[in-house]
FILOLO-45252 format. One record per residue (C-alpha): residue number from 0; residue in one letter; y, z, x. Coordinates in steps of 0.25 Angstrom, whole numbers. Layout:
N
(r NUM A (Y Z X))
...
//
This chain:
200
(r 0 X (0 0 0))
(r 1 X (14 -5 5))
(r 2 X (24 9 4))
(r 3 X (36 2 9))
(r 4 X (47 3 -3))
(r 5 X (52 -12 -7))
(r 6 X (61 -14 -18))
(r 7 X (64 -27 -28))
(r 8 X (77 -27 -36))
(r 9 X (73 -39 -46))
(r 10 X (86 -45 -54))
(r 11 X (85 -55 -66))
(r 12 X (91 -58 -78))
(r 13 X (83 -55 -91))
(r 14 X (73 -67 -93))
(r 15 X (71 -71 -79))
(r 16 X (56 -62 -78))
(r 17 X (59 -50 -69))
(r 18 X (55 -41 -76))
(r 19 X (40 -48 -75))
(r 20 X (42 -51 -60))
(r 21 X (44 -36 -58))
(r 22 X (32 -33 -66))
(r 23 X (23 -43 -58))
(r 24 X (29 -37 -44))
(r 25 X (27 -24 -49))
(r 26 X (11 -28 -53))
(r 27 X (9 -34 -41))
(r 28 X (14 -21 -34))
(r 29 X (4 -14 -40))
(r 30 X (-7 -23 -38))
(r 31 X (-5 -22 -22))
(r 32 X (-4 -6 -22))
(r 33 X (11 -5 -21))
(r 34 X (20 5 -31))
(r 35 X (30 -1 -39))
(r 36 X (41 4 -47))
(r 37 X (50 -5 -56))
(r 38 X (63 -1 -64))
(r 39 X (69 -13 -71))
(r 40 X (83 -13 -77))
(r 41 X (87 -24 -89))
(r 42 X (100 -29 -93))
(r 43 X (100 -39 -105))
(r 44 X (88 -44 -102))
(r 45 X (86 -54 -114))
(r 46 X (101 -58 -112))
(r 47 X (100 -63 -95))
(r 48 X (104 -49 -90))
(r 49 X (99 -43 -79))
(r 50 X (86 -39 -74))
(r 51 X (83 -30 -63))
(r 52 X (70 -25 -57))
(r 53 X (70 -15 -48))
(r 54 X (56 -13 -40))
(r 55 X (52 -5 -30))
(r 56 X (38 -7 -23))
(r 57 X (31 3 -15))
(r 58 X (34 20 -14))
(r 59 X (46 21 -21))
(r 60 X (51 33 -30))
(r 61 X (60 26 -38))
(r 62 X (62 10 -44))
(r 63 X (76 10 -42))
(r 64 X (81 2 -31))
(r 65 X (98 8 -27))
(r 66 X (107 -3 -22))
(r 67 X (103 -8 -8))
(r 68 X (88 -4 -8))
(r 69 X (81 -18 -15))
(r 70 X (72 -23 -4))
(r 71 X (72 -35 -11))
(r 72 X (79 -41 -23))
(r 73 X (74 -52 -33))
(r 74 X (85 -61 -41))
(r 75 X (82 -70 -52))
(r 76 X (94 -74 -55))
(r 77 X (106 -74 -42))
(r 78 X (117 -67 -50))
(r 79 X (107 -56 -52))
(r 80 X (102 -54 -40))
(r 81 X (116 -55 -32))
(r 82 X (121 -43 -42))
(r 83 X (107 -36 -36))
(r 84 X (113 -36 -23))
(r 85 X (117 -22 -23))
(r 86 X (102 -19 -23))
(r 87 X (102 -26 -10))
(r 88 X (103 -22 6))
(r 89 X (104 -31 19))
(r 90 X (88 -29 19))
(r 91 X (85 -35 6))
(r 92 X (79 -48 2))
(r 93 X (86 -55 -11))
(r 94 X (77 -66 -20))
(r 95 X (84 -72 -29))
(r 96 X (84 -85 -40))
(r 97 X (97 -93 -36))
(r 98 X (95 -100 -50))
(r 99 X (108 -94 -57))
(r 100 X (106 -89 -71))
(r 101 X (120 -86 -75))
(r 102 X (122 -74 -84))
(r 103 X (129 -80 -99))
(r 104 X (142 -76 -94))
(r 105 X (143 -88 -85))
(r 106 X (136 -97 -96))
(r 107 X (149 -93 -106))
(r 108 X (158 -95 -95))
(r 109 X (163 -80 -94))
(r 110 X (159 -80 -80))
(r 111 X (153 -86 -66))
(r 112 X (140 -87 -60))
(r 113 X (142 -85 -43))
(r 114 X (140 -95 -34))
(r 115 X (122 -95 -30))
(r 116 X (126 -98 -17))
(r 117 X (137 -85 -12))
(r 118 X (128 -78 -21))
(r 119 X (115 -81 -13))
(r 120 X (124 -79 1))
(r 121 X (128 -67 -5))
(r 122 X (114 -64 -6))
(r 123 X (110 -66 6))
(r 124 X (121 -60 15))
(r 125 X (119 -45 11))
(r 126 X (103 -46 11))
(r 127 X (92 -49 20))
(r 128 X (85 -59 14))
(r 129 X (88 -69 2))
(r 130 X (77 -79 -5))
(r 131 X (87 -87 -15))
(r 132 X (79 -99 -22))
(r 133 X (80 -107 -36))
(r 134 X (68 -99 -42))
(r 135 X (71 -106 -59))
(r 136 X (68 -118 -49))
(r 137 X (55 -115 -44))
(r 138 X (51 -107 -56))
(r 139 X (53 -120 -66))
(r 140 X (46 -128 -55))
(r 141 X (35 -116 -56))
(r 142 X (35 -122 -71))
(r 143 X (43 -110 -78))
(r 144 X (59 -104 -76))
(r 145 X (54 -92 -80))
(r 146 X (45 -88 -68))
(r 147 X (58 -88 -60))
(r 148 X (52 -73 -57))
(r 149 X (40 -78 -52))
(r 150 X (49 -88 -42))
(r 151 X (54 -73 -37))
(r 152 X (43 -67 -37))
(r 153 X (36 -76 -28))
(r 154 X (50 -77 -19))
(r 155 X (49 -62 -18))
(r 156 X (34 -60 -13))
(r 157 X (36 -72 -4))
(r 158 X (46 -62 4))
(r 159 X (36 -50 3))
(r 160 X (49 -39 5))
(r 161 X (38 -35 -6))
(r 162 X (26 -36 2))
(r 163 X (18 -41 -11))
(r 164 X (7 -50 -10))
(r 165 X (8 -64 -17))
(r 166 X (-6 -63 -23))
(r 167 X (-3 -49 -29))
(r 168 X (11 -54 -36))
(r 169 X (3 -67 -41))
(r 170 X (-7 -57 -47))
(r 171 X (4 -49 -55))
(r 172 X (10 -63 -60))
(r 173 X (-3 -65 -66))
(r 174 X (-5 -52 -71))
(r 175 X (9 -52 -78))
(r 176 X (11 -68 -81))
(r 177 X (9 -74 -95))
(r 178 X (-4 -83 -91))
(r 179 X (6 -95 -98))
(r 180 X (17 -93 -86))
(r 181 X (6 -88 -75))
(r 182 X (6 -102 -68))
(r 183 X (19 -104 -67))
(r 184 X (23 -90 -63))
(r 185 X (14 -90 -50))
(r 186 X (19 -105 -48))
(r 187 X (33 -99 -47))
(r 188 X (29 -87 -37))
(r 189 X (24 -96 -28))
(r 190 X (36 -105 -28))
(r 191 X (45 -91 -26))
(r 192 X (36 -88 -14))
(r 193 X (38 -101 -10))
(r 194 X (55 -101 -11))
(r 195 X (56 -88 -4))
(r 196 X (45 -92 6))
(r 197 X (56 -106 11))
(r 198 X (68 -95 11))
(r 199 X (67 -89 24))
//
């Protein structure tokens, strides 16, 4: 059993699966011998607000992860995971969807979207490692937008900050995947393993 502490911000806005890509990081923890504890805070879900995951892997007293301490964060959406920042240090490593999905505000022309590109340098000057990909691209070249998690997920296990086996991640999708959407969401792992893999 691994007792080094790692911890995994997750943001997302409601609908984009990260509440289901916790749930199958959290079982493949489990299935490889390593503690977990999750605590989850939802905006307006239904309506595109935000998501966040907060998980903490290995011997840790508490699921809550203070401003600084994510090991790791994970963004499905690049507005959301640039206003995560704060959970982040020079140390940590930052995955995220560059896809914008921009809140209803900027649809009804009460506000602007920032620019990807200052966003992703932002990014990337205050951590130690950033993985920035189109991952709505490679999850409807996988066959469904919706597996945009998987993308992630499969992005996030390639770096192994984790240190969870492929195989014992692949198992939890099957375990937690509708049978009709199981395909297409191991399709889309390997293609996030893929991106992160060319980002070096």
């Amino acid at each position: 059993m691994q007792n080094t502490v790692k911890r995994l911000i997750i943001v997302a806005v409601g609908g984009q699966g990260n509440l289901l890509a916790s749930r199958v990081l959290g079982e493949a923890a489990l299935s490889t011998g390593l503690p977990v504890r999750m605590s989850e805070i939802h905006g307006m879900a239904q309506r595109g607000g935000v998501v966040e995951s907060a998980i903490v892997f290995g011997d840790a007293a508490s699921p809550i992860i203070a401003d600084g301490e994510a090991d790791v964060l994970v963004g499905f959406e690049p507005l959301e995971t640039l206003r995560a920042l704060n959970k982040c240090s020079p140390a940590t490593v930052v995955i995220t969807n560059t896809a914008p999905l921009p809140p209803f505000t900027v649809a009804i022309g009460r506000g602007d979207y920032p620019d990807i590109r200052r966003m992703e340098d932002l990014l990337r000057a205050k951590t130690a490692r950033f993985i920035g990909f189109d991952g709505l691209k490679l999850a409807k070249t996988a066959g469904n937008v919706m597996s945009l998690n998987m993308v992630l997920l499969g992005a996030l296990v390639q770096t192994d900050v984790l240190a969870l086996p492929a195989d014992a991640v692949k198992q939890a999708i099957r375990t937690t995947t509708k049978p009709a959407f199981l395909e297409t969401n191991l399709k889309a792992f390997d293609a996030g393993f893929g991106a992160a893999e060319d980002i070096q």
